[in-house]
N, C-alpha and C positions, 0 to 999 in steps of 0.2 A: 504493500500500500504506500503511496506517496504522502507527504508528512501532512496534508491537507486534511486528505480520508481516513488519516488515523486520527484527526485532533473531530474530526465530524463525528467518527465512529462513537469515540470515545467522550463524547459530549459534556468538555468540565462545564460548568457553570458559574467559577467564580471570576475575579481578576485575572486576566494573564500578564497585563503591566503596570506596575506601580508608578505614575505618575500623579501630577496637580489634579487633571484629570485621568481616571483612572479608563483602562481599557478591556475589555472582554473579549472570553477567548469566541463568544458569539461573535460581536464586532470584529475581532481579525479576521474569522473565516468567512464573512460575507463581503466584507473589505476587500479579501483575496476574489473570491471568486466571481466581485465588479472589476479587477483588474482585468481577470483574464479576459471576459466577455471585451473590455474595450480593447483591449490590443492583442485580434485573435492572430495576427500576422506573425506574434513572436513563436507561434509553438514550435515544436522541433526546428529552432534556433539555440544557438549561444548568446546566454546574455553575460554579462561582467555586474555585479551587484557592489555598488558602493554603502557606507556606512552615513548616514546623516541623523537618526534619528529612530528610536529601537521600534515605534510602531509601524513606520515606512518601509523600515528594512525587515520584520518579522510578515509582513500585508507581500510584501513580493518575494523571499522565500516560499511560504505556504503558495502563491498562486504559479509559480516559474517553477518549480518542482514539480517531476511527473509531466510537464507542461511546453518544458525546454529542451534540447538535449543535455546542453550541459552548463551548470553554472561557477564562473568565476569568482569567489569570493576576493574584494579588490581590498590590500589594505593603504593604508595612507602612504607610506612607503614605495608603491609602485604608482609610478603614472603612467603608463604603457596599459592601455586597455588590450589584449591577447589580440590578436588580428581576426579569429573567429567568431570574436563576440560582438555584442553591440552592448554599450556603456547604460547604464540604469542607475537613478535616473535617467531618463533622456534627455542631454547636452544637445541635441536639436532634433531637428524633426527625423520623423522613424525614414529609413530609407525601405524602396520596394525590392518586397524578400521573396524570394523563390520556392514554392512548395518543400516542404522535406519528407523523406518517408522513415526517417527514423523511429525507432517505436519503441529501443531498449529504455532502463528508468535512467533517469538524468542522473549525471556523474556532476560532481561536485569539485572541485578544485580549489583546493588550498593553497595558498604559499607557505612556505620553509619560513622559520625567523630570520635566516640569515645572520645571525647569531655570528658567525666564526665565516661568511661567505657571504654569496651571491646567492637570493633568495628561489626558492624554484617554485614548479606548480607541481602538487601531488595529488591526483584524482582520485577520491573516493565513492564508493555508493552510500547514497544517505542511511541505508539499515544497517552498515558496518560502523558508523559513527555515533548509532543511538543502542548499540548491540549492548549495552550495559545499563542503558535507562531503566529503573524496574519504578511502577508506580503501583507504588503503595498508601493506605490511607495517612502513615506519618510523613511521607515526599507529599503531596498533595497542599500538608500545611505551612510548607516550607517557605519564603518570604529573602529570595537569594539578592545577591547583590550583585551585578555583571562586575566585575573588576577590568574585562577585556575587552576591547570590541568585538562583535561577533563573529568576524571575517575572518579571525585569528582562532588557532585550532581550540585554544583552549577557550575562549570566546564562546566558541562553535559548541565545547560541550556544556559550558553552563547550558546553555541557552535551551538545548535540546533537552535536557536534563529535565528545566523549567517546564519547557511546554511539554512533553511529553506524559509530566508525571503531575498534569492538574497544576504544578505549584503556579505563583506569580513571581514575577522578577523586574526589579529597577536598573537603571542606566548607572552604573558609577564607574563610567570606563575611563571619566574625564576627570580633569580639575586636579588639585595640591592634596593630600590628605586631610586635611581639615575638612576642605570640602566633601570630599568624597565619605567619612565620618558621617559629616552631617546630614546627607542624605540616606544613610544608612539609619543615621538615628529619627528622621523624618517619616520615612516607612516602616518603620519597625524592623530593619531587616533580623533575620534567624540565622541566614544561610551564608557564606561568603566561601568562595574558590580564588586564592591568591599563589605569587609564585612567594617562595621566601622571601623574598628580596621587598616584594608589596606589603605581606605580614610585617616585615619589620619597621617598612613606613611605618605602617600603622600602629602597629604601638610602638613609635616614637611620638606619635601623637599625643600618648596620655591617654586617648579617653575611650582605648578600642573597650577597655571593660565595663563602658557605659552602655556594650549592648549585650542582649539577654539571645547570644548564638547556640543555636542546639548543635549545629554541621557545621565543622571548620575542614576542608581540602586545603593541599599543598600539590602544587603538581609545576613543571617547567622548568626547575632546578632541583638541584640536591636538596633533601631534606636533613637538616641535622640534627644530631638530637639536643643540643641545649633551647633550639628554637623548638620543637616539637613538645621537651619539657616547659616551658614556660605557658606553651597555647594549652596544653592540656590543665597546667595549677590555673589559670585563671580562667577556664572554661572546664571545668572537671565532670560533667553530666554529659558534656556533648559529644558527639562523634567525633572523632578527628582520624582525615584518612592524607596521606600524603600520595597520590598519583603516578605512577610511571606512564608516559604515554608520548608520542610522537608526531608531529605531521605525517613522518612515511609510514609511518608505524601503524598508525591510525590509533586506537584505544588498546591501552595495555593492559597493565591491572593495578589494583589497589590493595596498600597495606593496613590494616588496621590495628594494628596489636600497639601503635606508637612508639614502636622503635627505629632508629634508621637504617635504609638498608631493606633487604627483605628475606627468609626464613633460606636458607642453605639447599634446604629439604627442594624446594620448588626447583633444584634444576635438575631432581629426578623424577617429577612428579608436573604433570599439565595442572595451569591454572583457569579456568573455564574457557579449555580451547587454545589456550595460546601455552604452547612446551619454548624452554628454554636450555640454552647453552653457552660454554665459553670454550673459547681455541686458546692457540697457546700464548695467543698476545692479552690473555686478560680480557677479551672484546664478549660484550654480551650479544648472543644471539638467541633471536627470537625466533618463532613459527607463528604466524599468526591464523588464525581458522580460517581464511580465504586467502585469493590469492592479490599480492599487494599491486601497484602501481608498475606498467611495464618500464617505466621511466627506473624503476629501480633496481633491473637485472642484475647490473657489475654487479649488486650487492648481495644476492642471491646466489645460496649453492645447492647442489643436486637435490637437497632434502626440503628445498623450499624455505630455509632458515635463512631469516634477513641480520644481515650485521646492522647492530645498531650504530657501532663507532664510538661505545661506550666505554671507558677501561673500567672494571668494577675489581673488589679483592675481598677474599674469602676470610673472614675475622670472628672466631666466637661465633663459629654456625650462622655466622649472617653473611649475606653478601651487599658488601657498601659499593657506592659509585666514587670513583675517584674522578670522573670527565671526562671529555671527551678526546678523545687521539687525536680529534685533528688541532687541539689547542692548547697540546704541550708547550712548556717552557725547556729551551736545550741550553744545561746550564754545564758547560765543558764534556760534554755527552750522555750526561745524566740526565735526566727526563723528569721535569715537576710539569704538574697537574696543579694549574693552579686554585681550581675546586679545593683540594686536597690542603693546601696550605691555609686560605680562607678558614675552611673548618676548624683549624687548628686555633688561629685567630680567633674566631668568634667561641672558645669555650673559655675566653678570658672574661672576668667580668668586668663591664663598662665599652668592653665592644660591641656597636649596636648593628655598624654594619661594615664588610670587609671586602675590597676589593682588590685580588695579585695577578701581574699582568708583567710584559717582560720590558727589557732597556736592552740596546744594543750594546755589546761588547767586545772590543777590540781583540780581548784576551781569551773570554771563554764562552765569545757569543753570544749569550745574552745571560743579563743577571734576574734577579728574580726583586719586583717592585710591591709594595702594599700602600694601599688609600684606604683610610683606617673613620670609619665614623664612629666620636664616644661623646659619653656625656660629662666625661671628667673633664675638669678646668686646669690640672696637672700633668701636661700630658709630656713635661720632660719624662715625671717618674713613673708613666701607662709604657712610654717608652722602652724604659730599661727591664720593667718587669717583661713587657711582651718579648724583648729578645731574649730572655730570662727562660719563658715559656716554651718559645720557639724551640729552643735548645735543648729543651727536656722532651720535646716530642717529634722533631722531624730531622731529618738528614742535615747535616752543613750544608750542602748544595742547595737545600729546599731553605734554607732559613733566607729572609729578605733582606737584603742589602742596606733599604732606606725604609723605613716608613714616614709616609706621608699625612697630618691629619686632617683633613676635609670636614665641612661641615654637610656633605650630599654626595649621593652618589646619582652615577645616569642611569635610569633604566629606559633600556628599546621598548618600542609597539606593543611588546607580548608581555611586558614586568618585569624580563628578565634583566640581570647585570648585564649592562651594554658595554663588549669586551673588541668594540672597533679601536685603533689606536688611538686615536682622536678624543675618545671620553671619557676622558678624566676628570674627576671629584671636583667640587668648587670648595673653593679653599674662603 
């Protein structure tokens, strides 16, 4: 069923968007399907779908699905509409479009963050992207808070999550943390899906425990455990699941027990559908239940197991992520992960947020650098401790050269630490 005739099928009744004026999932599906009828030209077409505004953009998802062949999700970051699609809104009048006989359901396209590259498109089917939605009468009550825009994968699965399972959900993709708070505290929200790196915005704010959260997610970065201990003491009733999951990947799975890392045991054992492995670089591989994106063969071997390009290590029956391979630091031919160092960093206390990235070296290549966000006002002696720290837990080559103290750091599109050259902490 396309996402239209499932939200028809399944007839919520309440809110589907939290805004000033509040929106119903009646009102989306009749909204969608006065689109369709007025612009019957686009059907098995490509459209490119922009972000302006969660009830225009959730009104032509539900009508362009099923409806199109394939849809572009466009985020802010590319401006290149795909050459096969046609831009949505429409930036000027529709041009005349030639029959299509395509009839398979519409494929979905995502971009890559670009995180560590050049972003790409990775085509999914919209039932592989909602394969873990389960709607229940407790999801139903839920009251989430978009952290992402929805173009974005992680976006993509709040969103679905929302509609799929009755609940409602607000815009908080935008604005400073304050802001973003206050509209949470506005709606009441319950719900929020953030990457770490947003979590710790947020309680840098102060006032994340001004809201009464039942579901707390982590997904998009590493999850570590002094941040996972802190979300679970001041939300202690609630769920709290931290995410593995992918663009190429599509939906991975989730851990729940609040540890970091996930149970050793799972890379003998399938987790609903999806088996896992590692080779001998450390890299984790996946099997997902369908078959991925042809764009991603190089990545694919006989047994249909996708590399993720993850390096992960075996610790006390857990398996932790260390980063990604392609975004080592070569420090005289030792290999840091600068994931790996961060974490080390952030189980200091007064460090609220940590970011290590490399410097060119004449000598040994490159050295290993930290931008350090704290709340201390003494940060010669946060200084000496944390090299103090460093020393007791990581390699010489991994320890950082300089720390640097920043009062912000950047995050990209998707919430994640934005690990381009170029973005560095404001001081």
């Amino acid at each position: 069923m396309t996402l239209l005739q499932r939200l028809q099928h399944a007839d919520y009744q309440g809110p589907a968007i939290l805004a000033l004026t509040p929106v119903s999932y009646k009102q989306l599906i009749n909204n969608a399907l006065q689109l369709r009828q007025q612009y019957p030209q686009l059907q098995q077409h490509a459209v490119a779908l922009t972000f302006s505004d969660l009830d225009s953009f959730i009104t032509a998802l539900l009508a362009f699905d099923g409806w199109c062949r394939a849809l572009y999700l466009m985020p802010d970051n590319l401006a290149d509409v795909p050459s096969a699609a046609i831009r949505w809104p429409l930036a000027q009048t529709l041009p005349a479009l030639s029959p299509q006989n395509h009839t398979e359901p519409s494929l979905w396209y995502l971009a890559t963050s670009g995180t560590t590259g050049t972003p790409k498109w990775i085509g999914h089917q919209a039932g592989n992207l909602s394969r873990k939605v389960k709607a229940t009468a407790y999801s139903s009550t839920l009251r989430w808070a978009l952290c992402y825009q929805p173009v974005r994968f992680a976006g993509m699965q709040v969103l679905l999550q929302s509609l799929l399972s009755g609940a409602a959900i607000c815009d908080c993709s935008n604005g400073d943390m304050n802001y973003r708070i206050s509209q949470m505290q506005r709606y009441n929200v319950n719900a929020v899906s953030a990457t770490p790196s947003l979590w710790r915005q947020l309680l840098m704010t102060g006032q994340l425990n001004t809201l009464s959260l039942e579901q707390l997610t982590l997904g998009g970065e590493i999850a570590d455990q002094p941040l996972l201990d802190t979300l679970s003491a001041m939300f202690p009733q609630a769920k709290l699941l931290h995410i593995y999951a992918s663009t190429e990947a599509g939906v991975g799975f989730a851990v729940a027990d609040k540890q970091a890392g996930f149970p050793a045991s799972w890379l003998e054992t399938s987790q609903n559908g999806l088996s896992f492995k590692l080779d001998a670089q450390q890299h984790l591989w996946l099997k997902p239940p369908w078959e991925p994106d042809s764009s991603l063969a190089s990545r694919l071997d006989s047994e249909g197991f996708l590399n993720t390009e993850d390096v992960v290590m075996i610790q006390d029956d857990r398996v932790h992520f260390l980063g990604r391979a392609s975004g080592v630091i070569n420090v005289g031919g030792n290999k840091v992960h600068p994931e790996q160092v961060e974490q080390v960093l952030l189980q200091y206390p007064g460090v609220q947020q940590a970011k290590v990235y490399a410097k060119a070296s004449s000598v040994l290549g490159q050295l290993v650098i930290a931008d350090i966000v704290t709340d201390s006002t003494d940060t010669t002696t946060l200084q000496a401790a944390l090299l103090q720290h460093c020393v007791q837990h990581l390699q010489r080559y991994q320890i950082p050269v300089k720390l640097n103290f920043v009062s912000s750091l950047v995050t990209n599109e998707t919430g994640k630490l934005s690990r381009r050259p170029d973005a560095q902490g404001a001081s």
